[in-house]
C-alpha positions as CSV (number, residue, x, y, z in Angstrom):
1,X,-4.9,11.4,-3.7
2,X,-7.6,13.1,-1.4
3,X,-8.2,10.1,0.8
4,X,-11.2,11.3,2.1
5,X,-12.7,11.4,-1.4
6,X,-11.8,8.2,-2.7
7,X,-11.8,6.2,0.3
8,X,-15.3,4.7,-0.1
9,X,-14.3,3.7,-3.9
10,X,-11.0,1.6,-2.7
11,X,-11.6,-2.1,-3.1
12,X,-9.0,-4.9,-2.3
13,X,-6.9,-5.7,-4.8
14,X,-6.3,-1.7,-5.9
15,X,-2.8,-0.3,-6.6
16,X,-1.8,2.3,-4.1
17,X,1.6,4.1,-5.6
18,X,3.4,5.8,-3.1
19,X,6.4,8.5,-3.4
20,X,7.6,7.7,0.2
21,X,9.2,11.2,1.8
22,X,12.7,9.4,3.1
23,X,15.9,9.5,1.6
24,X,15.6,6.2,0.6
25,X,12.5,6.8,-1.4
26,X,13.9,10.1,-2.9
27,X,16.9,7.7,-4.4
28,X,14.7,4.8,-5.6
29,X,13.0,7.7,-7.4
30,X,15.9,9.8,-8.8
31,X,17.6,6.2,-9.9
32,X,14.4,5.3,-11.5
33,X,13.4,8.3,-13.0
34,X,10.0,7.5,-11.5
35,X,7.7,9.7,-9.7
36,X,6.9,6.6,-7.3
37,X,9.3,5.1,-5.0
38,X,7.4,1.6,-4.3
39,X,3.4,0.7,-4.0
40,X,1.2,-1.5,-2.2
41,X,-2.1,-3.1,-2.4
42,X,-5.4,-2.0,-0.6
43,X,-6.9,-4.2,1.2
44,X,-10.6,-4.0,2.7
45,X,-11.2,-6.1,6.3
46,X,-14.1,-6.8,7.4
47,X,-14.4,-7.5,11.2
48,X,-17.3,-9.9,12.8
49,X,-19.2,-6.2,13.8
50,X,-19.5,-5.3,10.0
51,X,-17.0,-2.6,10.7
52,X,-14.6,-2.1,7.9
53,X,-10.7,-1.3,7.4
54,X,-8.7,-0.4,4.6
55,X,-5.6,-1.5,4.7
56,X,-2.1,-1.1,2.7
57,X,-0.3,-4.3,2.0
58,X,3.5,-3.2,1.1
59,X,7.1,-4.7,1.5
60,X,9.4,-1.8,3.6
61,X,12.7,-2.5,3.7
62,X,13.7,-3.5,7.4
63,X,9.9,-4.1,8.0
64,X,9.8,-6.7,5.6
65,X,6.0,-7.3,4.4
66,X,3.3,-6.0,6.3
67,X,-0.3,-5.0,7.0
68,X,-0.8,-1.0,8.1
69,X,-4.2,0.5,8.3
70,X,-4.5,2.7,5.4
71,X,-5.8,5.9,7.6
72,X,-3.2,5.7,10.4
73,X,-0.5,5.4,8.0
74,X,-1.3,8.2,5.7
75,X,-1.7,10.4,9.1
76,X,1.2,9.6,11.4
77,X,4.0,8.5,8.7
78,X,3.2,9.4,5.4
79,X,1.9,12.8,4.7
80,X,3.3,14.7,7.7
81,X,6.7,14.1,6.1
82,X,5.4,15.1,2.7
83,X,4.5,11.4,1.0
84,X,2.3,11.5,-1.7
85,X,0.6,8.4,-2.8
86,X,-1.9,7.8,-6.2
87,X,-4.9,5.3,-6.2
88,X,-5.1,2.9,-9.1
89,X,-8.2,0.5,-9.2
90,X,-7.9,-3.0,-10.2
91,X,-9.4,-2.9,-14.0
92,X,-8.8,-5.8,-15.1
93,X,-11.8,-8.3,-14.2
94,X,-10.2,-11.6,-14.7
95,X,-7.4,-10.5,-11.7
96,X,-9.4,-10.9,-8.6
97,X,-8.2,-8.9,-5.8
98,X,-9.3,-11.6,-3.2
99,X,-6.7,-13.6,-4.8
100,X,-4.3,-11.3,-4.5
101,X,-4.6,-10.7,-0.8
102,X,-4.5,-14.8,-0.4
103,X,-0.9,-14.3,-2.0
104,X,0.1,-11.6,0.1
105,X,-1.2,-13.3,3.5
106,X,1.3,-16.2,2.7
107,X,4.1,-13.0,2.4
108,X,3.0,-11.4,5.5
109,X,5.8,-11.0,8.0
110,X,8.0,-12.9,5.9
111,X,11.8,-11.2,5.2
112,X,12.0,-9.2,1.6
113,X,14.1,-11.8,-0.5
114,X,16.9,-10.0,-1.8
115,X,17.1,-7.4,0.7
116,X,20.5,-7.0,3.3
């Protein structure tokens, strides 16, 4: 994904896929034949100003679920280390993406179920 390209296209709601570069990722991937190790979901915020964030919703094991900026994350964490991530937009019209980010608000900072 050239970020810079497709940023202005993102809307909430999208599918980001993510091949994360840690050894975790690199076994969820080999043990799931799968060229993606997790994804998240984009999320656009709009601050009182009228400036706008993209965001990455995602559940990180040991971070539980959180809210990253999109930019920042890609630059300091992802692709130094050699991450790759692919941007799928939401197609179908009868999901709406603002519904999906009311869902994942009432997951924010909450534990990953399952995990430990």
């Amino acid at each position: 994904m050239n970020y810079q390209q497709v940023r202005e296209y993102i809307q909430t709601g999208d599918l980001l896929s993510c091949a994360g570069p840690w050894n975790f990722s690199r076994f969820i991937r080999f043990m799931t034949r799968s060229d993606t190790s997790h994804v998240g979901l984009a999320c656009l915020i709009q601050f009182n100003t009228g400036q706008k964030r993209l965001c990455i919703f995602e559940a990180v094991e040991g971070c539980d679920v959180r809210l990253v900026p999109l930019h920042h994350y890609l630059k300091t964490e992802f692709w130094p280390k050699g991450g790759k991530m692919w941007w799928s937009p939401l197609k179908d019209k009868s999901i709406s993406g603002s519904s999906l980010m009311d869902f994942c608000l009432q997951a924010w900072g909450q534990a990953i179920r399952g995990a430990g």
